[in-house]
C-alpha positions as CSV (number, residue, x, y, z in Angstrom):
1,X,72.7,-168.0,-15.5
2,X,75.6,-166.8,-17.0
3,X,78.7,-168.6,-16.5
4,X,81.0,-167.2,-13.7
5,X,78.0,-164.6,-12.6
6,X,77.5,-166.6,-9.6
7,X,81.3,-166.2,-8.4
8,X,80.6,-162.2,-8.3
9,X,77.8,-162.6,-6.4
10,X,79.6,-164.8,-3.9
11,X,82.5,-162.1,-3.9
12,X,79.9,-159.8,-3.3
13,X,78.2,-161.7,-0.4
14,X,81.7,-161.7,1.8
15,X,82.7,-158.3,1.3
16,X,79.0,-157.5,2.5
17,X,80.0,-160.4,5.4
18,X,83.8,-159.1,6.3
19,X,82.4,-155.6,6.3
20,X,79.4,-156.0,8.6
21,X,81.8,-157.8,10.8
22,X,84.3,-155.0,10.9
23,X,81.5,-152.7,12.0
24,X,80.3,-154.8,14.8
25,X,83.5,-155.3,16.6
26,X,84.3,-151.8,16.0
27,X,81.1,-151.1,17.6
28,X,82.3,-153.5,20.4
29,X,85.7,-152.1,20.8
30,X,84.4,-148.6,21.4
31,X,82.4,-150.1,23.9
32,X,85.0,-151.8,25.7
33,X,87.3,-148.8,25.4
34,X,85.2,-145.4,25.7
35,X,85.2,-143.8,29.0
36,X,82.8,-144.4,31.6
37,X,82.8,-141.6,34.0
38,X,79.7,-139.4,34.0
39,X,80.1,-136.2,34.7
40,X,77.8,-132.9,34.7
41,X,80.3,-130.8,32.7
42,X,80.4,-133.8,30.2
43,X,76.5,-133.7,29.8
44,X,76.3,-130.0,28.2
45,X,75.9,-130.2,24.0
46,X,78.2,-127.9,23.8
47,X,81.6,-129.7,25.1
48,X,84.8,-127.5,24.4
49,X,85.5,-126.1,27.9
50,X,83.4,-123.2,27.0
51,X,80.3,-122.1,29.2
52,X,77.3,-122.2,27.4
53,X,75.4,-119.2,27.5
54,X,72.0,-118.6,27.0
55,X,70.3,-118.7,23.8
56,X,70.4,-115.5,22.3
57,X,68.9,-114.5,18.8
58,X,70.9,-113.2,16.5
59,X,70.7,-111.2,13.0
60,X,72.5,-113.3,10.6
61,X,72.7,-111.5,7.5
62,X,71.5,-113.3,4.6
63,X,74.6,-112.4,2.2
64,X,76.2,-115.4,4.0
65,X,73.4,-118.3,2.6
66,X,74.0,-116.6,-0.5
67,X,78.0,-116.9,-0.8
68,X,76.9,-120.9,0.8
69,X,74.1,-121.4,-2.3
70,X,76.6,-120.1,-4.9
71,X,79.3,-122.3,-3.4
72,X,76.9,-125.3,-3.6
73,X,75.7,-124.8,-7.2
74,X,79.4,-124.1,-8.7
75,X,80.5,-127.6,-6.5
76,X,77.9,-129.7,-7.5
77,X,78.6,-128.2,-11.4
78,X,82.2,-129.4,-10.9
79,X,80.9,-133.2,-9.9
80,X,78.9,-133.1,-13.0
81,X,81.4,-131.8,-15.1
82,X,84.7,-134.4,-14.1
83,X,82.7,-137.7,-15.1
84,X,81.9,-135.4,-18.6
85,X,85.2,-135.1,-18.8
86,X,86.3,-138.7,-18.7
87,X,83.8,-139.9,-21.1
88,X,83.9,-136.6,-23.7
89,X,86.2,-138.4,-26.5
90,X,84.2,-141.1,-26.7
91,X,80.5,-139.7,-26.1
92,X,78.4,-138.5,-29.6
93,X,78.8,-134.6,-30.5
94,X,75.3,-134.3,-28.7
95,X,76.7,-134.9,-24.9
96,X,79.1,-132.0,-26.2
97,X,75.9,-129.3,-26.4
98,X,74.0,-130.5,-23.7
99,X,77.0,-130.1,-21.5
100,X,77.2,-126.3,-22.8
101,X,73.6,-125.6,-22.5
102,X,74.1,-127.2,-18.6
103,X,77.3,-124.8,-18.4
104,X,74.8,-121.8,-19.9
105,X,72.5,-122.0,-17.2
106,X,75.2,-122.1,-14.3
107,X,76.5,-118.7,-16.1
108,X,73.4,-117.5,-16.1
109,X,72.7,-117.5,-12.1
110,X,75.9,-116.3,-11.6
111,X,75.5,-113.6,-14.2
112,X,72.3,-112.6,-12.2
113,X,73.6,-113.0,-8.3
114,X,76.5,-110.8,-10.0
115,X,74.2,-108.1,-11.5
116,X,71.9,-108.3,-8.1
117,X,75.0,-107.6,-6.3
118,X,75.0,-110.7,-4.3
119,X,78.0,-111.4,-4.6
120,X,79.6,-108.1,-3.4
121,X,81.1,-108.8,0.4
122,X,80.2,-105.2,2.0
């Protein structure tokens, strides 16, 4: 074992300790402390002093999953592309093309949901 290895794993082994404990008497003080009265209005899912009305279907149109999708894709490129961004000095020239051809594809979509016109908010 390498020397000092076992002090990490100790450092380790309280945080895992002090933060279990922190959950359990968090769990314990909202016990303590929550509200105990029952009530019928309380019981509804829906709990914002609105009446909840029947369930009624609706038409969503699907242009709003497709502003939500294109959202998604362009912020999950951005989590990819900070860490990139940090390392890019020091990384070989390849990390540099793969990043582009990564960047190539995420232009391509949105070339295409462009073209398609689903990105057009009639």
């Amino acid at each position: 074992m390498t020397e000092g290895l076992g002090d990490n794993w100790t450092i380790i082994a309280i945080a895992g300790a002090v933060g279990m404990l922190a959950i359990g008497i968090l769990f314990l003080a909202s016990y303590i402390f929550a509200p105990k009265r029952k009530s019928e209005r309380g019981r509804i899912p829906y709990e914002c002093g609105i009446e909840a009305t029947p369930f009624s279907w609706s038409r969503t149109n699907i242009r709003y999953y497709v502003f939500g999708l294109a959202f998604l894709i362009f912020d999950v490129e951005a989590v990819f592309l900070f860490p990139w961004a940090v390392v890019f000095l020091e990384a070989a020239a390849a990390v540099f093309y793969e990043m582009l051809i990564f960047l190539g594809i995420l232009m391509f979509g949105l070339t295409y949901a462009w073209r398609k016109g689903g990105l057009n908010w009639r």
